[in-house]
HTML snippet that shows the backbone in 3Dmol.js (N, CA, C, O; Angstrom):
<script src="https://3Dmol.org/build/3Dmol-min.js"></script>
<div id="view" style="width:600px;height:400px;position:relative"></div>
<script>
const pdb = `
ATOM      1  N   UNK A   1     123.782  80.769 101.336  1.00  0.00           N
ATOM      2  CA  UNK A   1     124.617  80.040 102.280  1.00  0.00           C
ATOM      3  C   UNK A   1     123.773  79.138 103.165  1.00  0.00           C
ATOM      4  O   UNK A   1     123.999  77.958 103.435  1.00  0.00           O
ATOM      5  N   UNK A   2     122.901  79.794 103.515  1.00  0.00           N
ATOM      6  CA  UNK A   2     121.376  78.868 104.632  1.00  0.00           C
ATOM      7  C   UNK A   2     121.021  77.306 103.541  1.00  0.00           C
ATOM      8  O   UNK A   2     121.239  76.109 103.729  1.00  0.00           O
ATOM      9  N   UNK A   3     120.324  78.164 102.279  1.00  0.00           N
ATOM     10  CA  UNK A   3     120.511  77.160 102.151  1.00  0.00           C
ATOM     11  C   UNK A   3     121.259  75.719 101.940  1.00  0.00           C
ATOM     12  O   UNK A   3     120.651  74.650 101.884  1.00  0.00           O
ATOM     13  N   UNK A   4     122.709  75.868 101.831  1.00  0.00           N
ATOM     14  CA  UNK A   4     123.576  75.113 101.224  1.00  0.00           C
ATOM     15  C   UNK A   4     124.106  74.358 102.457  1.00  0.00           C
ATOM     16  O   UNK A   4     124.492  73.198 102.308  1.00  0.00           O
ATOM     17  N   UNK A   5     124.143  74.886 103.538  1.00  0.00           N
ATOM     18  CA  UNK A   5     124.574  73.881 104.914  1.00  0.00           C
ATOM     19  C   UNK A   5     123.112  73.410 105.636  1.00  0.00           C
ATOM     20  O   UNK A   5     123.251  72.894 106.745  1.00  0.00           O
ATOM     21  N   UNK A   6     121.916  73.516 105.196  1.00  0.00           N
ATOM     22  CA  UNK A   6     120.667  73.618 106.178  1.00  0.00           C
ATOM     23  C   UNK A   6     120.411  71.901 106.103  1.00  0.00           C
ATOM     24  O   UNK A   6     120.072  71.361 107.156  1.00  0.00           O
ATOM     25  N   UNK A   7     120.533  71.254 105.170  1.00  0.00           N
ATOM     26  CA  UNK A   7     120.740  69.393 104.883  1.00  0.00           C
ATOM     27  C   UNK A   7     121.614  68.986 106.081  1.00  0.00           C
ATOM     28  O   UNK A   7     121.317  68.113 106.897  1.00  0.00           O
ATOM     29  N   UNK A   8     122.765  69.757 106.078  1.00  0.00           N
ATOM     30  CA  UNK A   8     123.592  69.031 107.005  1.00  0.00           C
ATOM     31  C   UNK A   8     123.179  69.565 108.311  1.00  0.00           C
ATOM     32  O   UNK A   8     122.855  68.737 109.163  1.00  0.00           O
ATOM     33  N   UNK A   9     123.136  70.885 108.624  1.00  0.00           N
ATOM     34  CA  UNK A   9     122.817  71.370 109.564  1.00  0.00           C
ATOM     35  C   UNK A   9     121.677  70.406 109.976  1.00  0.00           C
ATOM     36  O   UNK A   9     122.235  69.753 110.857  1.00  0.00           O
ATOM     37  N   UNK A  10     120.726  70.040 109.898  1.00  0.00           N
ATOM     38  CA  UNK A  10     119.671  69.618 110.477  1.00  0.00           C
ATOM     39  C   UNK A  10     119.503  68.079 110.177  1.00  0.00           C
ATOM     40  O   UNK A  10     118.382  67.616 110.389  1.00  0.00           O
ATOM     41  N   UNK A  11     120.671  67.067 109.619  1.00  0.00           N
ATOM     42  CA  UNK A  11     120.643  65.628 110.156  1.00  0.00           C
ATOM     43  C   UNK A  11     121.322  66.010 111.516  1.00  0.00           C
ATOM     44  O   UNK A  11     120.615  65.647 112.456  1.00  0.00           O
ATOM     45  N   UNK A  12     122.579  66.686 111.941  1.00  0.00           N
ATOM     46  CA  UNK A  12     122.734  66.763 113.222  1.00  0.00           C
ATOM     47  C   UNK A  12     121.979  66.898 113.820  1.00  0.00           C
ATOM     48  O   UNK A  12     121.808  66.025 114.670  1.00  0.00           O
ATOM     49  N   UNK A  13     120.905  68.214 113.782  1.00  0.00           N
ATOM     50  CA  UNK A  13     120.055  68.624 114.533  1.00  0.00           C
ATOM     51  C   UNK A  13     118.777  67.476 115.070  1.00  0.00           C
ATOM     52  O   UNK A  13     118.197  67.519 116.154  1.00  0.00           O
ATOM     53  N   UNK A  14     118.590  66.608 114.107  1.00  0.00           N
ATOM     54  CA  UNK A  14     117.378  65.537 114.067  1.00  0.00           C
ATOM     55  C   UNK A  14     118.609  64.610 115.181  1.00  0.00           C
ATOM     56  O   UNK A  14     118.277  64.779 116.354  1.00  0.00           O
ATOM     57  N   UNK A  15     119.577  63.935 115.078  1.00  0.00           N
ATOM     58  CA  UNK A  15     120.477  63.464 116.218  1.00  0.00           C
ATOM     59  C   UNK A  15     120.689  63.613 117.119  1.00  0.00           C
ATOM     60  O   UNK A  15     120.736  62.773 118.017  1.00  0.00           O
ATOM     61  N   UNK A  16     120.962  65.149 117.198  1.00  0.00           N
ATOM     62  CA  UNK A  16     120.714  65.672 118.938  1.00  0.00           C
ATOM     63  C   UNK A  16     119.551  66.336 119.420  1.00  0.00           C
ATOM     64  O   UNK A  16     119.502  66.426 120.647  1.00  0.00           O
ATOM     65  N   UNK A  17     118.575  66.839 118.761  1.00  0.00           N
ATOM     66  CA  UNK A  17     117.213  67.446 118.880  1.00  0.00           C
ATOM     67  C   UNK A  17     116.178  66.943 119.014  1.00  0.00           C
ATOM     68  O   UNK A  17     115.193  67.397 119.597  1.00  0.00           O
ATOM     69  N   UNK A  18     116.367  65.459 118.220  1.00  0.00           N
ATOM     70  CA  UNK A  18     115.214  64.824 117.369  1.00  0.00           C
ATOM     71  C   UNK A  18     114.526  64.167 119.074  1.00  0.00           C
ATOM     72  O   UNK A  18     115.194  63.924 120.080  1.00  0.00           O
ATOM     73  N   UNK A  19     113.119  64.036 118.903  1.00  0.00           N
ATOM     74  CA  UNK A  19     112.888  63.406 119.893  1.00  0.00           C
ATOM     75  C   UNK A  19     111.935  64.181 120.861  1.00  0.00           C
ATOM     76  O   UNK A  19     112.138  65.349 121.189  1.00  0.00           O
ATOM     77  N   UNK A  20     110.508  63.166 121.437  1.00  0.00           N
ATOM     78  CA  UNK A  20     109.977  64.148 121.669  1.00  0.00           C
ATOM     79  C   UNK A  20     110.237  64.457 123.444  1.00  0.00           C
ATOM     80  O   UNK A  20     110.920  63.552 123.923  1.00  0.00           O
ATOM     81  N   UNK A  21     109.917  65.311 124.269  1.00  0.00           N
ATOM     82  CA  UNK A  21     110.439  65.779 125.898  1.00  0.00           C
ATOM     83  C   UNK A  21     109.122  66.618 126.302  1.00  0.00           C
ATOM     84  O   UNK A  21     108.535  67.626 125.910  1.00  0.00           O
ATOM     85  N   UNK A  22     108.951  65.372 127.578  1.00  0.00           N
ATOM     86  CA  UNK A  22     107.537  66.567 128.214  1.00  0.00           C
ATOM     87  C   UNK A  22     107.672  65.720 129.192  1.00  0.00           C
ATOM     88  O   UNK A  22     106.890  64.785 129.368  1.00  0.00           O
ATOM     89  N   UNK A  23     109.178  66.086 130.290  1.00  0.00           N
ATOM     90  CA  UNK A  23     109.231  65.928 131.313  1.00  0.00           C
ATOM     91  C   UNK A  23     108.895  66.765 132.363  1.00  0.00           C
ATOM     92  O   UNK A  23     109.431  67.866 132.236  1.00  0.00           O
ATOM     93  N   UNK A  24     108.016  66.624 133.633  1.00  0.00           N
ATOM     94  CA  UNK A  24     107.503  67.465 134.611  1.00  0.00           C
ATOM     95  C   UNK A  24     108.497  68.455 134.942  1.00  0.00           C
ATOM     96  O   UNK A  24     108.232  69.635 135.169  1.00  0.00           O
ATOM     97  N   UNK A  25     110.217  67.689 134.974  1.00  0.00           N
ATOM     98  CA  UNK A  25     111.211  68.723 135.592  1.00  0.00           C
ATOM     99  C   UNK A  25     112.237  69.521 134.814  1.00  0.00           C
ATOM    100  O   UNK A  25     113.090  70.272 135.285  1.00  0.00           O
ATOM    101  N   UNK A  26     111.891  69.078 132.872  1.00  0.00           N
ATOM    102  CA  UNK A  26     112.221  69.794 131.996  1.00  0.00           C
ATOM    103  C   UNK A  26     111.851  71.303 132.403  1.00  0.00           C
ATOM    104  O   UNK A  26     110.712  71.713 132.626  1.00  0.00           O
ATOM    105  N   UNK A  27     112.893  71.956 132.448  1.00  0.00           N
ATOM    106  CA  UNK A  27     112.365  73.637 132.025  1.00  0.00           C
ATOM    107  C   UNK A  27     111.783  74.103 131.290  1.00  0.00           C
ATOM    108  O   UNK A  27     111.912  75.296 131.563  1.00  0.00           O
ATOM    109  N   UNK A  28     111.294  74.046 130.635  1.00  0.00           N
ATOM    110  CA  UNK A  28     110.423  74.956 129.414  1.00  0.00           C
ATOM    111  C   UNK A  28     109.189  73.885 128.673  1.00  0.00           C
ATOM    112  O   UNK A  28     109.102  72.716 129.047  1.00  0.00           O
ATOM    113  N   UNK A  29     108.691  74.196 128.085  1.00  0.00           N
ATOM    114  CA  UNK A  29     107.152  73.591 127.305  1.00  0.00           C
ATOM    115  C   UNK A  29     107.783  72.185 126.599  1.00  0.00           C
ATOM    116  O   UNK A  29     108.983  72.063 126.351  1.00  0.00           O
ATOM    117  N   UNK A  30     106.935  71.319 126.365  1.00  0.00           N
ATOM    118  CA  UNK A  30     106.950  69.873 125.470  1.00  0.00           C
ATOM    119  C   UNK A  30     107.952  70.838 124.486  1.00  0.00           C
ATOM    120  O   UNK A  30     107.914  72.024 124.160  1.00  0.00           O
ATOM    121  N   UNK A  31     108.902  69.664 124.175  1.00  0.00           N
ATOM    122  CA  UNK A  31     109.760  70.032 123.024  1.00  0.00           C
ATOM    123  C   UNK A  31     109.744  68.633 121.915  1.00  0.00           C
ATOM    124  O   UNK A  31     109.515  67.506 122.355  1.00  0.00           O
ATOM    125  N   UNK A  32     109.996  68.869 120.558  1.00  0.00           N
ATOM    126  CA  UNK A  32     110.145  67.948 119.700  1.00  0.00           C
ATOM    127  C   UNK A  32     110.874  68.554 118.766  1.00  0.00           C
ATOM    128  O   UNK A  32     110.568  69.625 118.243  1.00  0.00           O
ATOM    129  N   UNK A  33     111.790  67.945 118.539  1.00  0.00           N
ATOM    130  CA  UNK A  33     112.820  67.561 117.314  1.00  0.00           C
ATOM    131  C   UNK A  33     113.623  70.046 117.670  1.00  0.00           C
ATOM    132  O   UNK A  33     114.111  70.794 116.822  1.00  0.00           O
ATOM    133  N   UNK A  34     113.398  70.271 118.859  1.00  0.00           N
ATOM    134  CA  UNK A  34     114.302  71.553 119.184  1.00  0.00           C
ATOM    135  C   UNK A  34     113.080  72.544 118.951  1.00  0.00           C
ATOM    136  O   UNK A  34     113.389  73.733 118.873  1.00  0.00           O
ATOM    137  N   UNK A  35     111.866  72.249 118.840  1.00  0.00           N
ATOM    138  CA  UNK A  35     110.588  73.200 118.791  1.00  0.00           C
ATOM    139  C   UNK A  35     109.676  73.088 119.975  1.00  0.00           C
ATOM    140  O   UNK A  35     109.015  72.078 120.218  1.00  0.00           O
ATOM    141  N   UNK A  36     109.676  73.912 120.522  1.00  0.00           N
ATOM    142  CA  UNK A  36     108.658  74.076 121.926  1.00  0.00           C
ATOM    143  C   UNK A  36     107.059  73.876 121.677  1.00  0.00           C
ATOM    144  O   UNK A  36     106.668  73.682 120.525  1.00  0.00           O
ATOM    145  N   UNK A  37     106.568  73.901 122.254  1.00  0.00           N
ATOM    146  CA  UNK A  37     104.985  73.996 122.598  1.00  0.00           C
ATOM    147  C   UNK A  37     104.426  75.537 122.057  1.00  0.00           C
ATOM    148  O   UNK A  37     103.698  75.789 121.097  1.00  0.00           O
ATOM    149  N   UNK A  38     105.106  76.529 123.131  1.00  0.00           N
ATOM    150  CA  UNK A  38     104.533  77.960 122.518  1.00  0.00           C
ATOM    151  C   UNK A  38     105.091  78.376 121.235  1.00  0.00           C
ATOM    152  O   UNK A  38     104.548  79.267 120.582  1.00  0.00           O
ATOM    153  N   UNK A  39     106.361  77.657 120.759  1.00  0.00           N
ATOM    154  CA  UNK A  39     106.472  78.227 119.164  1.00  0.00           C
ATOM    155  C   UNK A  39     105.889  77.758 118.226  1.00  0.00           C
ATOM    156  O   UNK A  39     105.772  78.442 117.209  1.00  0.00           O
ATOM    157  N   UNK A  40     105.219  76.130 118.304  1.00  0.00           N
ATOM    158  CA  UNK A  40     104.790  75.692 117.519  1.00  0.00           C
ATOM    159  C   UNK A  40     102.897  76.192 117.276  1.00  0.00           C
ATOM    160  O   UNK A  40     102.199  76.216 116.263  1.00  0.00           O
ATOM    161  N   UNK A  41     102.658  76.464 118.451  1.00  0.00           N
ATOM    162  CA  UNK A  41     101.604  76.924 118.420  1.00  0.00           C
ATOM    163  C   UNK A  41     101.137  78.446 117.837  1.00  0.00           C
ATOM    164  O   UNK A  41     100.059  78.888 117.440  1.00  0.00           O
ATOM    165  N   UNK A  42     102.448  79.005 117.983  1.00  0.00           N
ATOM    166  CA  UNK A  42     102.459  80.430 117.382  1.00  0.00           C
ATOM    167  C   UNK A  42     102.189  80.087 115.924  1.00  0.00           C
ATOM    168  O   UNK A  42     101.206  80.309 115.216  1.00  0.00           O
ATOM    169  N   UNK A  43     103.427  79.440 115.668  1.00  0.00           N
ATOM    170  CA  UNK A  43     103.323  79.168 114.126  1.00  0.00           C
ATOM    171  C   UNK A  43     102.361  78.223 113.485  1.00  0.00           C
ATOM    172  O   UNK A  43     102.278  78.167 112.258  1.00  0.00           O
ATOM    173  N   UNK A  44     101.668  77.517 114.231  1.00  0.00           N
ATOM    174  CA  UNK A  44     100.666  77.126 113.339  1.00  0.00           C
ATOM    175  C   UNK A  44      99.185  78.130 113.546  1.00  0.00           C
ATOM    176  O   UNK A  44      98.257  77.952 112.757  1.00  0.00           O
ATOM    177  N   UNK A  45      99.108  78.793 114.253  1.00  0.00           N
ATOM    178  CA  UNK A  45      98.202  80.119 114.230  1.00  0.00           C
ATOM    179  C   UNK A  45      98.197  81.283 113.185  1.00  0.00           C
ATOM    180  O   UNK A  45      97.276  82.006 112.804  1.00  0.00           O
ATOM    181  N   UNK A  46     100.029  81.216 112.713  1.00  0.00           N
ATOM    182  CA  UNK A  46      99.948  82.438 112.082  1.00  0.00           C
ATOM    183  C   UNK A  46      99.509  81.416 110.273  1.00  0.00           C
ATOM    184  O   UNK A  46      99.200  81.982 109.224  1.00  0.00           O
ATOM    185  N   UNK A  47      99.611  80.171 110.438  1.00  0.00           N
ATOM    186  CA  UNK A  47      99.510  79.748 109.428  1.00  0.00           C
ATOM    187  C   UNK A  47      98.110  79.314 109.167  1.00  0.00           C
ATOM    188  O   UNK A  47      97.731  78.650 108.203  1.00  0.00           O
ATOM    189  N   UNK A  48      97.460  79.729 110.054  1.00  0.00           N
ATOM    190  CA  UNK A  48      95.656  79.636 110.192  1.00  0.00           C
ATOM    191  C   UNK A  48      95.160  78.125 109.645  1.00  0.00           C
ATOM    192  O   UNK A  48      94.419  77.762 108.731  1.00  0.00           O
ATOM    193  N   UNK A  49      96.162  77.249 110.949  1.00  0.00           N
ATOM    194  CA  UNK A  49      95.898  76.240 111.456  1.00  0.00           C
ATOM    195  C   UNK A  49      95.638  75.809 112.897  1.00  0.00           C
ATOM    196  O   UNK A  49      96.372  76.277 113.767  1.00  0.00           O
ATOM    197  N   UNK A  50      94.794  75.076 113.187  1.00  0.00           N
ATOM    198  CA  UNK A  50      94.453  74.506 114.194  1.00  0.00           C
ATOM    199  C   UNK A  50      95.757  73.842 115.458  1.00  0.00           C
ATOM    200  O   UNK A  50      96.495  72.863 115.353  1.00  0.00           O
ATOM    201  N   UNK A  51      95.622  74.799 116.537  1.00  0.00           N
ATOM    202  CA  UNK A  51      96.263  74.030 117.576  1.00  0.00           C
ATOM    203  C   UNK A  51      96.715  72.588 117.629  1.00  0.00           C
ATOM    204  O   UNK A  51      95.741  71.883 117.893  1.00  0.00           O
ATOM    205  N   UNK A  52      97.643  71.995 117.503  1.00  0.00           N
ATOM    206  CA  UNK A  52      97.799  70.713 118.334  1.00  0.00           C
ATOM    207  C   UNK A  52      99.016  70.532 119.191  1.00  0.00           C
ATOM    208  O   UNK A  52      99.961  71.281 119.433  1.00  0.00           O
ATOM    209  N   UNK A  53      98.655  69.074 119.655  1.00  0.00           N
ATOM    210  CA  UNK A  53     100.631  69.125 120.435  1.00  0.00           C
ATOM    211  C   UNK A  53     101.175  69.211 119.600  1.00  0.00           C
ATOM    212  O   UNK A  53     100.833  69.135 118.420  1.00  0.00           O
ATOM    213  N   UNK A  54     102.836  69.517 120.396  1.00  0.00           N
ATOM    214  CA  UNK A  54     103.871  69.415 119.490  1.00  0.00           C
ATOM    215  C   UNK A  54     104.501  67.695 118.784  1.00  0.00           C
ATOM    216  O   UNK A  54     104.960  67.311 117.708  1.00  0.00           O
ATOM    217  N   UNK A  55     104.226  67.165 119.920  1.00  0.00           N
ATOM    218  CA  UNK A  55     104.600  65.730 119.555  1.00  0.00           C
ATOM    219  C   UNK A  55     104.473  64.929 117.753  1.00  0.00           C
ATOM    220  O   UNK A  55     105.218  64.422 116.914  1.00  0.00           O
ATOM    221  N   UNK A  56     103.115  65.237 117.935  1.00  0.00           N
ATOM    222  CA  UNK A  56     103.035  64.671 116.213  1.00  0.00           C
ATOM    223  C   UNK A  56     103.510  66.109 114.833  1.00  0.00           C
ATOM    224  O   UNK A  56     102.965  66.271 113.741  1.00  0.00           O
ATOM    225  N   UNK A  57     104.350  66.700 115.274  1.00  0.00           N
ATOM    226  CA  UNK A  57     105.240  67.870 114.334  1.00  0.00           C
ATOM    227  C   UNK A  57     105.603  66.915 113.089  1.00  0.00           C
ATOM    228  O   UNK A  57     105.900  65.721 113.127  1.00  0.00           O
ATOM    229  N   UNK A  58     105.482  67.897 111.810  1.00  0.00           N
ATOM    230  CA  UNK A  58     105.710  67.182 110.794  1.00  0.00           C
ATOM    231  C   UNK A  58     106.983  67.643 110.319  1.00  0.00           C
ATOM    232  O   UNK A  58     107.467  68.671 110.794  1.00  0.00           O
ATOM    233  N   UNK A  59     107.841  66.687 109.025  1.00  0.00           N
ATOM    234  CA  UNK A  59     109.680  67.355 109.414  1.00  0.00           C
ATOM    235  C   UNK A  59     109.209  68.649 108.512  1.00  0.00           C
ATOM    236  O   UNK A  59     109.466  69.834 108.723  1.00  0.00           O
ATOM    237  N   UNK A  60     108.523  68.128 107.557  1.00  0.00           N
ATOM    238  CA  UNK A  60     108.223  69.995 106.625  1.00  0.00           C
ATOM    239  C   UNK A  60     107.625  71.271 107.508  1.00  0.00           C
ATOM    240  O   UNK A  60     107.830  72.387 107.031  1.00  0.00           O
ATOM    241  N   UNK A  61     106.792  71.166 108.951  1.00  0.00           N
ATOM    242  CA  UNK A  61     107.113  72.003 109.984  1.00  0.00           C
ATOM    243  C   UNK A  61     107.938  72.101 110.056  1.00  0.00           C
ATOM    244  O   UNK A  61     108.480  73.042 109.477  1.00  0.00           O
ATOM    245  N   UNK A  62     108.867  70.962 111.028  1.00  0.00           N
ATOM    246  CA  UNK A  62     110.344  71.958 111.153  1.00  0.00           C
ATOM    247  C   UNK A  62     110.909  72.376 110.456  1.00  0.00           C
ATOM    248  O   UNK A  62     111.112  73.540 110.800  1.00  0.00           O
ATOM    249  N   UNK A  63     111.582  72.065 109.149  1.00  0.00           N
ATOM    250  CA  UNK A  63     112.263  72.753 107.900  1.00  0.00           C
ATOM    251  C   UNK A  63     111.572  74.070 108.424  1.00  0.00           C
ATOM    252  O   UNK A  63     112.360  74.935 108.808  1.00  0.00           O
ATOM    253  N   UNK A  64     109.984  74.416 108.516  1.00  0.00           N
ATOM    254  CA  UNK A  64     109.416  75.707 107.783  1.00  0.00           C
ATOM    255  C   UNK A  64     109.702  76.427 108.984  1.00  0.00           C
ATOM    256  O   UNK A  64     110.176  77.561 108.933  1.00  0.00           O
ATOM    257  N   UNK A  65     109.388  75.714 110.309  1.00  0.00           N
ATOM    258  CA  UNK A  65     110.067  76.917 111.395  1.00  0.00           C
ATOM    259  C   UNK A  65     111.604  77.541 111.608  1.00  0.00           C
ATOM    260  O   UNK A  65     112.088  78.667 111.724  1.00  0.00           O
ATOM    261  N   UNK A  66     112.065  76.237 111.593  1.00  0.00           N
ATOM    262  CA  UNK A  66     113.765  76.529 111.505  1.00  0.00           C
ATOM    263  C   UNK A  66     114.124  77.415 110.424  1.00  0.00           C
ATOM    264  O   UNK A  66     115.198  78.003 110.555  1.00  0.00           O
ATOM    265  N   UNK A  67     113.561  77.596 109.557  1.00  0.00           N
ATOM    266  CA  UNK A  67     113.819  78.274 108.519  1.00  0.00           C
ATOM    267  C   UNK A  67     113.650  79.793 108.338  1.00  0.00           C
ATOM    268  O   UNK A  67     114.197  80.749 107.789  1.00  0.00           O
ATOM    269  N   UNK A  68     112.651  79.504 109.060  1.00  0.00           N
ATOM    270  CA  UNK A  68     111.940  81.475 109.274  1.00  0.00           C
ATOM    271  C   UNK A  68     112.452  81.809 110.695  1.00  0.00           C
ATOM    272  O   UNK A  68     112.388  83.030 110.838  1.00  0.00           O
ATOM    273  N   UNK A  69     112.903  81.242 111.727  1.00  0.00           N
ATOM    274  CA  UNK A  69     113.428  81.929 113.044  1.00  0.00           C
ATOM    275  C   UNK A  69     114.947  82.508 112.683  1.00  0.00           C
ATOM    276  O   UNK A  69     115.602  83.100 113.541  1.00  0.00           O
TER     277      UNK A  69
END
`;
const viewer = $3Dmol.createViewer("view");
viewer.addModel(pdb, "pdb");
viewer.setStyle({}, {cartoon: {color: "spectrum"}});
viewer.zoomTo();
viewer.render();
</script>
């Protein structure tokens, strides 16, 4: 079923998500395309990759996070 709505599910998501946010009075960490700072960093640790911002996130990251949360 995940997979069969996850295409559609996530052109919306790139529409209202997409985009990167690292405003001082945002609540929570740099966000891009609905992925934070501390998740992306989790997950590229457990993938025994190197730290970076979130800003330059690639979409096959997100597919791979959205996918496993």
């Amino acid at each position: 079923m995940v997979a069969s709505t996850y295409p559609s599910a996530m052109k919306h998501h790139r529409r209202d998500e997409g985009g990167h946010v690292n405003h001082p009075k945002y609540p929570g960490d740099a966000t891009n395309f609905g992925i934070t700072q501390s998740v992306y960093e989790t997950f590229r640790k457990r993938s025994g990759l190197p730290i970076r911002f979130v800003k330059p996130i690639s979409e096959d990251e997100v597919s791979t996070i959205h996918m496993t949360l």
